[in-house]
C-alpha positions in Angstrom: -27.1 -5.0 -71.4 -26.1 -2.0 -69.3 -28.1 -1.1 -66.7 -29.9 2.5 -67.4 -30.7 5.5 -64.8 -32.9 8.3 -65.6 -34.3 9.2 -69.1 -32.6 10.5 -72.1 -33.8 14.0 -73.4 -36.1 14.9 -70.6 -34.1 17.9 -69.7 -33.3 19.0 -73.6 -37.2 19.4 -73.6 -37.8 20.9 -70.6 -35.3 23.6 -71.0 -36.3 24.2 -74.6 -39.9 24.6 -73.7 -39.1 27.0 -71.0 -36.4 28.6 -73.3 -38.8 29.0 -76.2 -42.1 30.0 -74.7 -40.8 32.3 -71.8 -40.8 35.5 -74.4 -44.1 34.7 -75.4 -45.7 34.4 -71.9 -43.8 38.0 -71.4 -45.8 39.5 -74.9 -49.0 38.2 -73.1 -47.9 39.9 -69.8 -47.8 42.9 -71.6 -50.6 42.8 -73.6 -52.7 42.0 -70.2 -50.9 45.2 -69.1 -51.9 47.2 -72.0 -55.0 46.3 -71.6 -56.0 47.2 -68.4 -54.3 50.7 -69.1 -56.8 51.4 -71.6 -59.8 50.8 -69.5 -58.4 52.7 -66.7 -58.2 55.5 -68.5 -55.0 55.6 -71.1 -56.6 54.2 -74.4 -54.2 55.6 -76.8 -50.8 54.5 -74.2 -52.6 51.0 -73.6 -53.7 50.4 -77.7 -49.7 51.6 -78.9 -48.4 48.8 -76.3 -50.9 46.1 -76.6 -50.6 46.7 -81.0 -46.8 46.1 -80.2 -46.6 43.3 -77.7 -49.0 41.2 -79.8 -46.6 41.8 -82.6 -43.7 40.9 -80.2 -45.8 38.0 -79.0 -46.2 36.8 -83.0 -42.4 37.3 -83.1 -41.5 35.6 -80.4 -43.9 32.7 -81.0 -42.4 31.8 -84.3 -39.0 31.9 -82.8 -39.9 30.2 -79.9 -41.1 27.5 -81.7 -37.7 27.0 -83.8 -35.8 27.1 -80.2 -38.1 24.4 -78.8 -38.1 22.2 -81.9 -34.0 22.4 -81.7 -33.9 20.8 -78.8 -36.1 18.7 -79.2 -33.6 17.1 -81.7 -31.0 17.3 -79.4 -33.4 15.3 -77.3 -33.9 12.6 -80.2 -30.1 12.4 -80.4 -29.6 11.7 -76.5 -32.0 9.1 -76.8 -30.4 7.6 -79.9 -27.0 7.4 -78.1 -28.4 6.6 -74.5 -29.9 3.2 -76.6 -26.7 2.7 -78.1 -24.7 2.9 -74.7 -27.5 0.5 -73.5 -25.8 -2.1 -75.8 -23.2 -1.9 -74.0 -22.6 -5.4 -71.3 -23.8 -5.6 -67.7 -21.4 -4.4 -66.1 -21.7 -0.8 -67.5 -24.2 1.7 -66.0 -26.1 5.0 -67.8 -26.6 8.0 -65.7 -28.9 10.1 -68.2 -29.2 13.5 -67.9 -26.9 13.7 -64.7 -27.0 16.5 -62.7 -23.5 18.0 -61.7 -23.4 21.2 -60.5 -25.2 23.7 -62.7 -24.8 21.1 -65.7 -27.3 18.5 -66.9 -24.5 16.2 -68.4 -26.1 14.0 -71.2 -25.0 10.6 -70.4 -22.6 10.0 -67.6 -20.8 5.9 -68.2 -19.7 4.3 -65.6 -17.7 0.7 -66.1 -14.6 -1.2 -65.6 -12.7 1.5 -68.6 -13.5 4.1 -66.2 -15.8 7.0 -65.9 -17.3 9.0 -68.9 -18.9 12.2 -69.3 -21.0 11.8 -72.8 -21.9 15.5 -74.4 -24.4 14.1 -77.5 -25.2 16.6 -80.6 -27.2 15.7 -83.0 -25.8 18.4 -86.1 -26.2 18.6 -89.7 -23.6 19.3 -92.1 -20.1 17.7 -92.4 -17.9 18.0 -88.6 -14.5 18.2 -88.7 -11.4 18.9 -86.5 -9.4 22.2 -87.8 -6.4 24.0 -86.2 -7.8 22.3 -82.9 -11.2 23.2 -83.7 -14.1 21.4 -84.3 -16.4 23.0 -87.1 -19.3 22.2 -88.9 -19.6 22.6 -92.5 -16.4 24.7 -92.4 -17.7 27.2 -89.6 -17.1 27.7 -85.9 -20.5 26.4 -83.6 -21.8 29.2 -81.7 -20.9 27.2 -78.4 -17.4 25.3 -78.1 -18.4 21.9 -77.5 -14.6 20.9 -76.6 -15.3 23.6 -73.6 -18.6 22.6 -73.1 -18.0 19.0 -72.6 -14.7 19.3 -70.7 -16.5 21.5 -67.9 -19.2 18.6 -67.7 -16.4 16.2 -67.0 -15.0 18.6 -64.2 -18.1 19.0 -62.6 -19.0 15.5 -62.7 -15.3 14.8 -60.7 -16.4 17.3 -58.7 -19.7 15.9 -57.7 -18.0 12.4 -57.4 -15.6 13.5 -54.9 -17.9 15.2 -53.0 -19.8 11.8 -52.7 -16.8 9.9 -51.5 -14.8 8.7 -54.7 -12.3 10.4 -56.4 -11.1 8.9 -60.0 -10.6 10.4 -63.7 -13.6 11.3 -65.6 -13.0 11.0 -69.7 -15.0 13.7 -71.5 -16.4 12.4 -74.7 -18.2 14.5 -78.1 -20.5 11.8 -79.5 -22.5 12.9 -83.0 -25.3 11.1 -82.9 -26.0 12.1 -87.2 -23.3 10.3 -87.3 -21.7 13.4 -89.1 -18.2 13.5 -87.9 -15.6 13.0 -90.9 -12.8 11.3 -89.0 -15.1 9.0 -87.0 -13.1 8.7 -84.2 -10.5 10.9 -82.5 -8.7 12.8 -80.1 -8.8 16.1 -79.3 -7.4 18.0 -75.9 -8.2 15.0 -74.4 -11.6 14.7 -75.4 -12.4 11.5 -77.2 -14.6 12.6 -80.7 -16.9 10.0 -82.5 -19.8 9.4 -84.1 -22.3 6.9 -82.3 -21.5 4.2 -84.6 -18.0 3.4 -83.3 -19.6 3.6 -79.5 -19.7 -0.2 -78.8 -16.7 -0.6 -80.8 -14.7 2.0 -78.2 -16.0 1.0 -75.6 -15.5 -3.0 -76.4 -12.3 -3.5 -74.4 -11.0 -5.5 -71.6 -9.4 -2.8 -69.7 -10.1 -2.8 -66.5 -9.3 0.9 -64.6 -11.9 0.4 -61.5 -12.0 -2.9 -59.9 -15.7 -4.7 -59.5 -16.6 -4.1 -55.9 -15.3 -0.2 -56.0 -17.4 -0.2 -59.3 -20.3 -1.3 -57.2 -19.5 1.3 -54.6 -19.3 4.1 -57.2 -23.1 3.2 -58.2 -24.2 3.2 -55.2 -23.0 6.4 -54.4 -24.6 7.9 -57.4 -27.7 6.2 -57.3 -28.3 7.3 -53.3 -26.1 10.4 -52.3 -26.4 12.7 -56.1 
């Protein structure tokens, strides 16, 4: 089995907590605001603005909680695919939720086919690749994910050569619901595919970095990122 770093999801759910409650704590702000306005002396200003931040509060509550309980399937997905990858044999390694410059890559693979950078969504609806596009159920995402995961890959080289080894980092878009018509593809050289063809992709015997600069790429990332 291949040998895993860090935990899948943790960061999803940290930043959707802080994503999703932030407005709220801001209503409450207010509302402690408005409060002490009225006592010293400005009821009517402090009642108006603590009637409308506890509406904004009540707002922002019910939309906080749909943000948080987003990512928190995103989260799910990541650990659906970081188990997956950890099928994968001994001589692979998972770097979950690796930090590379202002990114929190998902999964980052690192074997004798190379180094991967693993973007994981975890989406409804039929995905498909259009015109160069990738939609969902017909529609554009509201984020790029071909952008999104071809930056990760970047900064990931990046934050490898800064550490000493310089190589080619393959972006991959893995759909954990498994929702991705084709199955498997290419697109502006970002490999597309659902999680059930992971261990088939990755079962090769192509070897791009040798065993003993393998073992010095891991040890790099495990001690100097």
């Amino acid at each position: 089995m291949a040998k895993i770093h860090g935990m899948a999801g943790e960061w999803a759910r940290v930043k959707g907590t802080i994503i999703g409650l932030t407005p709220v704590f801001a209503a409450i702000f207010t509302a402690g605001l408005a409060t002490a306005a009225a006592v010293l002396g400005y009821p009517v200003t402090g009642i108006v603005i603590l009637a409308a931040s506890l509406c904004a509060g009540c707002s922002f509550m019910i939309g906080g909680v749909k943000r948080i309980e987003r990512h928190f399937i995103g989260a799910r997905g990541e650990e659906r695919v970081s188990n997956l990858l950890s099928d994968l044999s001994d001589r692979y390694h998972v770097f979950n939720d690796f930090a590379a410059g202002p990114y929190h890559v998902d999964h980052v693979v690192v074997g004798p086919a190379g180094v991967f950078a693993v973007e994981t969504k975890f989406w409804n609806g039929h995905v498909t690749i259009e015109d160069g596009r990738i939609l969902v159920n017909g529609s554009k995402p509201s984020r790029p994910p071909l952008v999104q995961v071809q930056r990760e890959a970047a900064a990931v080289k990046s934050e490898l050569e800064k550490a000493g080894w310089c190589g080619a980092v393959t972006p991959l878009l893995v759909f954990a619901s498994d929702s991705f018509v084709s199955r498997i593809a290419e697109l502006n050289g970002v490999v597309v595919l659902n999680s059930e063809e992971i261990k088939k992709s990755f079962a090769t015997e192509r070897v791009v970095i040798a065993q003993d600069e393998l073992d010095r790429l891991v040890s790099l990332m495990e001690n100097n990122i």
